[in-house]
One Martini backbone bead per residue (centre of mass of N, CA, C, O) as a GRO file, in nm:
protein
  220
    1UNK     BB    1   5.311  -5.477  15.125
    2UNK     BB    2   5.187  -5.634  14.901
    3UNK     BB    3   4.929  -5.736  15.039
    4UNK     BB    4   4.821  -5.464  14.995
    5UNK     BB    5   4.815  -5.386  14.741
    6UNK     BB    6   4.651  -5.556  14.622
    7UNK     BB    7   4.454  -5.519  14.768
    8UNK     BB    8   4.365  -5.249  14.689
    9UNK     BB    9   4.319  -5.283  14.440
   10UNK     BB   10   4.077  -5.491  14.463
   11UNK     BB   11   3.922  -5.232  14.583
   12UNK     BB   12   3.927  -5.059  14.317
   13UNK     BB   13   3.838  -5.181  14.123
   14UNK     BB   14   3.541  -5.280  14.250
   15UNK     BB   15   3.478  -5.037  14.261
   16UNK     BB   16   3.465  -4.906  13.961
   17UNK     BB   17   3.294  -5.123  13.905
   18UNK     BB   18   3.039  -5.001  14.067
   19UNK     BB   19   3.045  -4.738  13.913
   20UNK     BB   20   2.968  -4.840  13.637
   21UNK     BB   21   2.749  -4.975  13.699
   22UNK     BB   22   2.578  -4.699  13.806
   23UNK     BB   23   2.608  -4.561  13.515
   24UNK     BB   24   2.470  -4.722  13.370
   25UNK     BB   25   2.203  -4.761  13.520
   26UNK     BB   26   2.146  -4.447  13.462
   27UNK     BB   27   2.227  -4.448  13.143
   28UNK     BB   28   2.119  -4.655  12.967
   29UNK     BB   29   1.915  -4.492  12.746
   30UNK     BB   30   2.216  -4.424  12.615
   31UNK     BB   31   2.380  -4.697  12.606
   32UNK     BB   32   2.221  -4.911  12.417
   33UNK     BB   33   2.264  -4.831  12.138
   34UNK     BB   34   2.567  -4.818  12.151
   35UNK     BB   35   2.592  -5.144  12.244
   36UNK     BB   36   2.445  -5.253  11.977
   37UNK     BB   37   2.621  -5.117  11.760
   38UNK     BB   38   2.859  -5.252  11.837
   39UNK     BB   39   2.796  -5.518  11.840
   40UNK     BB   40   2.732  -5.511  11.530
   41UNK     BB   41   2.981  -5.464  11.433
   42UNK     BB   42   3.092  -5.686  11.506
   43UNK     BB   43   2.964  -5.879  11.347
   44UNK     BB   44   3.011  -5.760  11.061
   45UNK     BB   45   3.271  -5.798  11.065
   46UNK     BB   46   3.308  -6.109  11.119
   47UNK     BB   47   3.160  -6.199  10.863
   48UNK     BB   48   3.328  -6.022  10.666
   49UNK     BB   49   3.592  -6.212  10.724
   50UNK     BB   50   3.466  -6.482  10.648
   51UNK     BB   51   3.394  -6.426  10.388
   52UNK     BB   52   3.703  -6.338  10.271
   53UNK     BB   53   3.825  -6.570  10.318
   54UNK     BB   54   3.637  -6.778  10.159
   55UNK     BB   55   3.733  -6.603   9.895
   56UNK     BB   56   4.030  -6.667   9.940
   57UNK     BB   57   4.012  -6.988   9.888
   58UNK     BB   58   3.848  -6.986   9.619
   59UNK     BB   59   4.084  -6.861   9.456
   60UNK     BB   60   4.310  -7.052   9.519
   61UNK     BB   61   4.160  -7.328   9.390
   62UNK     BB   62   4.098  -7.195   9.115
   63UNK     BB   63   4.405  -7.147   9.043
   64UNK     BB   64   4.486  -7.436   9.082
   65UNK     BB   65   4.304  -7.557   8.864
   66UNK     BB   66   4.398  -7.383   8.643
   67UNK     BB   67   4.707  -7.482   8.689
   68UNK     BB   68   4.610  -7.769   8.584
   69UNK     BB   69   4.483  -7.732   8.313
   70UNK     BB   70   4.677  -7.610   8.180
   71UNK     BB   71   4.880  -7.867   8.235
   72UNK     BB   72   4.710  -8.076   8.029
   73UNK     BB   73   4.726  -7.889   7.794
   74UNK     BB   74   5.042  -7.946   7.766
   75UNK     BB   75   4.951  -8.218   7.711
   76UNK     BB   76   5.132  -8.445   7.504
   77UNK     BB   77   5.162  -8.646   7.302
   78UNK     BB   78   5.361  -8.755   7.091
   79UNK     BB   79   5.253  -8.725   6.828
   80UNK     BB   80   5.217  -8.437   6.855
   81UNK     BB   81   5.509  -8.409   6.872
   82UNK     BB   82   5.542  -8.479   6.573
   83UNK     BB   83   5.374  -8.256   6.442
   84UNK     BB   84   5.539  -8.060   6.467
   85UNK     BB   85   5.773  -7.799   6.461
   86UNK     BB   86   6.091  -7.679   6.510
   87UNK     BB   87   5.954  -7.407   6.671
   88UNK     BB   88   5.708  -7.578   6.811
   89UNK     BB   89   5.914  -7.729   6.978
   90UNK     BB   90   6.054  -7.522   7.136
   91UNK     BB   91   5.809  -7.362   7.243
   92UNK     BB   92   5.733  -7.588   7.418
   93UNK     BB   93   5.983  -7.642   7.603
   94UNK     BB   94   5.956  -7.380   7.725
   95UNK     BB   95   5.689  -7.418   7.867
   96UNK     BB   96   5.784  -7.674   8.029
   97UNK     BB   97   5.943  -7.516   8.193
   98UNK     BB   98   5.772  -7.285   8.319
   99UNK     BB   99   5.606  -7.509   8.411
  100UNK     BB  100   5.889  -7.611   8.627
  101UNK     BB  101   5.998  -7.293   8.729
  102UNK     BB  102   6.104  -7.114   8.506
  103UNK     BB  103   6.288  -6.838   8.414
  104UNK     BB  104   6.330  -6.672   8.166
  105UNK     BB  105   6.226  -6.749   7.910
  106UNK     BB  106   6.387  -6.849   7.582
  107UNK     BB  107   6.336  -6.836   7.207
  108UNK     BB  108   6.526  -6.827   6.895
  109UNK     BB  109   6.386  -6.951   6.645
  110UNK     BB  110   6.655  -6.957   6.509
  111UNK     BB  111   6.948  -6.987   6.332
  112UNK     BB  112   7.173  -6.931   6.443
  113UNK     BB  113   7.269  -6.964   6.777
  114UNK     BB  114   7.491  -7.188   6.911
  115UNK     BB  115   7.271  -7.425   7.091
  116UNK     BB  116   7.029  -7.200   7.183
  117UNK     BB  117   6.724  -7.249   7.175
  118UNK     BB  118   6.688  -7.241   7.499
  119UNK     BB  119   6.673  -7.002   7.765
  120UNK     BB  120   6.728  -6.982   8.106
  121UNK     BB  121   6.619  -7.017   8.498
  122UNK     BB  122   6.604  -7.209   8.734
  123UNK     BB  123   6.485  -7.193   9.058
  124UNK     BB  124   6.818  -7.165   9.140
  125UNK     BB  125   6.925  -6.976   8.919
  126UNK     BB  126   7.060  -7.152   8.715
  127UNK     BB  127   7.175  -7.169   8.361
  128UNK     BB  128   6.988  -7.247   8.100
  129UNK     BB  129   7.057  -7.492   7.838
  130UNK     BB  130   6.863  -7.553   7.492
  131UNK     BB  131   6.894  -7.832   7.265
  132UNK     BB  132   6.729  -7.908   6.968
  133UNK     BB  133   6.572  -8.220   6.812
  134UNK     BB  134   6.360  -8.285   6.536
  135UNK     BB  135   6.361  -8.611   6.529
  136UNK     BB  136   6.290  -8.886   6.420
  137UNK     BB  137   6.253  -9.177   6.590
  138UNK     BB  138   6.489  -9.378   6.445
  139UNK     BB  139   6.691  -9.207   6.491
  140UNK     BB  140   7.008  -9.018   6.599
  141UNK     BB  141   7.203  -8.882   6.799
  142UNK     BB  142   7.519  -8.745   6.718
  143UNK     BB  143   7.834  -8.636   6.757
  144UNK     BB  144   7.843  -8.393   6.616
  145UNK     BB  145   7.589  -8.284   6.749
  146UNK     BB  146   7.736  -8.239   7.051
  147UNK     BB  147   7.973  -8.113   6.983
  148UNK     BB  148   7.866  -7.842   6.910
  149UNK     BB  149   7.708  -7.781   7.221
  150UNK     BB  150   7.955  -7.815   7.400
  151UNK     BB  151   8.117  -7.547   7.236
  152UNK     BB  152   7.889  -7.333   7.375
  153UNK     BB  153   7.718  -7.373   7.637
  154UNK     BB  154   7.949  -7.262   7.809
  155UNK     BB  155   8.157  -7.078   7.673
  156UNK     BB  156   7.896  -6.902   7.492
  157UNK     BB  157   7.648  -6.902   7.734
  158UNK     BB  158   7.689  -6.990   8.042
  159UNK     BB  159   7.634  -7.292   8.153
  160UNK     BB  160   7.499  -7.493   8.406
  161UNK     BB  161   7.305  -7.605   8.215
  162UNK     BB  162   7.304  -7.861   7.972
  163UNK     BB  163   7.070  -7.930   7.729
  164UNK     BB  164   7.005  -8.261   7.494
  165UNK     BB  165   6.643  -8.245   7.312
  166UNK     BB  166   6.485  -8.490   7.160
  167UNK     BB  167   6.274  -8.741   6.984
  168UNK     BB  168   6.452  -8.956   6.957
  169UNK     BB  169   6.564  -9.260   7.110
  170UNK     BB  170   6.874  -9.185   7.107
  171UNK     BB  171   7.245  -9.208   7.130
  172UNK     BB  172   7.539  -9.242   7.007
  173UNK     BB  173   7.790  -9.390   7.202
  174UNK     BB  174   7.949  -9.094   7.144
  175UNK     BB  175   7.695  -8.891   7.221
  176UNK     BB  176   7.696  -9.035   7.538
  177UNK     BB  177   7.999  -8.996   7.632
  178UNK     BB  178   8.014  -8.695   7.580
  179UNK     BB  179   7.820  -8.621   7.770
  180UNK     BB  180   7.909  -8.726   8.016
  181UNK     BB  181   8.197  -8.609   8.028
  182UNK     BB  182   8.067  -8.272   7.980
  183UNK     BB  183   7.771  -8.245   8.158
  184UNK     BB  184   7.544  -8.312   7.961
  185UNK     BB  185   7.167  -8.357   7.901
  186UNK     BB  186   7.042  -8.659   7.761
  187UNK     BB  187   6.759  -8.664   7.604
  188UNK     BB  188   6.534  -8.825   7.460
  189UNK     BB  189   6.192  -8.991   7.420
  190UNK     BB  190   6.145  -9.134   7.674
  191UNK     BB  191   6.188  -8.859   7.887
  192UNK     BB  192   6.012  -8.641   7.695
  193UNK     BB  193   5.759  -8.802   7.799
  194UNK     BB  194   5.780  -8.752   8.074
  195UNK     BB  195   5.757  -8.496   8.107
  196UNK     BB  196   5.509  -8.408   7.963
  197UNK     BB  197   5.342  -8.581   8.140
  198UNK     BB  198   5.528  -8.415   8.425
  199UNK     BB  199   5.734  -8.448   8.487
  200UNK     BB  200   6.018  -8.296   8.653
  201UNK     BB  201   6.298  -8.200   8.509
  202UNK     BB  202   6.483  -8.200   8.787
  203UNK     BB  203   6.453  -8.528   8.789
  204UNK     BB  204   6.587  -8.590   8.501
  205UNK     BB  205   6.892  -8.463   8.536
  206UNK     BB  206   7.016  -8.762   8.653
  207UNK     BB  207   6.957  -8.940   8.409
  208UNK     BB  208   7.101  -8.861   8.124
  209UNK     BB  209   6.989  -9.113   7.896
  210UNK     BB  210   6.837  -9.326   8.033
  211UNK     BB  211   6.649  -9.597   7.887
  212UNK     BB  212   6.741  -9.603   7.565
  213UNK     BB  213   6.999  -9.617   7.477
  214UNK     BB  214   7.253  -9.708   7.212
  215UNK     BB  215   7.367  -9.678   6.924
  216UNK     BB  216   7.533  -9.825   6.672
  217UNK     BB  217   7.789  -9.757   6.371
  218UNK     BB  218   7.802  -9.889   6.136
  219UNK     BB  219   7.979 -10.076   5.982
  220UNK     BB  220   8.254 -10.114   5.733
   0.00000   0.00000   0.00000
């Protein structure tokens, strides 16, 4: 049954086949224009498609471009992170933030922040705060210093992430010790060159103030 069936529809087929067959080739002379039209159609279609790829790889390779340039244009030596004012240090700091993929970067630009001077969110949505100093390169953070941004970065801003980022070479010992018992990130002024230079935030935090040695404390 069922290969009748088959039959059948093959029988069919043919037919209709030959039917088409024979309507085209009495009617060539109205088919041909409509024929050509389809045809033509296909192809500037065809081409429109591929010039448009073509246009959206350009659009994309250009954007990859100036999003390297952006990124050349904000690596900055050292000597020119020392000569920022302390405004412009932060501002800077958001900047790379931005660039390692933070959102809502925000900077407070002003005195009485309570040790927020810069506050974010990861791309992993983790709340980042930030603070800055910045200091002559033979200075260190002290523990001063530490105990201040501790006391507000989780308490008073509600940080997953606090960070604090320095210019100078050190911290001393006691504000190097606060920092990794409160789980602080110690950025450095070496760790702050590689950031600068590219390397990605995130890769940096677990780093934590490591490579730059820590000050001890003139004896009494």
């Amino acid at each position: 049954m069922k290969k009748q069936t088959r039959r059948q529809l093959q029988v069919w087929s043919a037919v209709a086949a030959g039917v088409a067959v024979v309507w085209v080739a009495a009617n060539w002379s109205t088919v041909w224009p409509v024929l050509v039209t389809v045809l033509a159609a296909a192809a500037v279609g065809g081409a429109s498609w591929a010039l448009l790829r073509a246009h959206r790889q350009a659009v994309g390779r250009n954007r990859a471009w100036r999003a390297q340039e952006e990124a050349r244009a904000r690596e900055l030596s050292m000597a020119q992170v020392d000569a920022l004012t302390w405004q412009e240090f932060e501002t800077y700091i958001a900047e790379l933030c931005r660039r390692d993929g933070c959102r809502e970067v925000v900077v407070s630009g002003k005195s009485g922040d309570l040790g927020a001077d810069v506050v974010g969110y990861l791309a992993d949505g983790r709340k980042l705060v930030i603070q800055c100093k910045k200091y002559a390169a033979h200075r260190s953070v002290s523990s001063q210093d530490m105990q201040k941004f501790v006391g507000t970065a989780r308490l008073e801003h509600g940080a997953d992430v606090a960070l604090f980022v320095t210019t100078c070479r050190a911290f001393t010992r006691d504000a190097l010790g606060l920092a990794l018992r409160q789980d602080i990130v110690a950025l450095h002024r070496d760790l702050l060159g590689s950031w600068v230079k590219g390397a990605h935030l995130e890769s940096l935090i677990p780093l934590n103030g490591s490579g730059g040695g820590t000050r001890r404390r003139p004896s009494a």
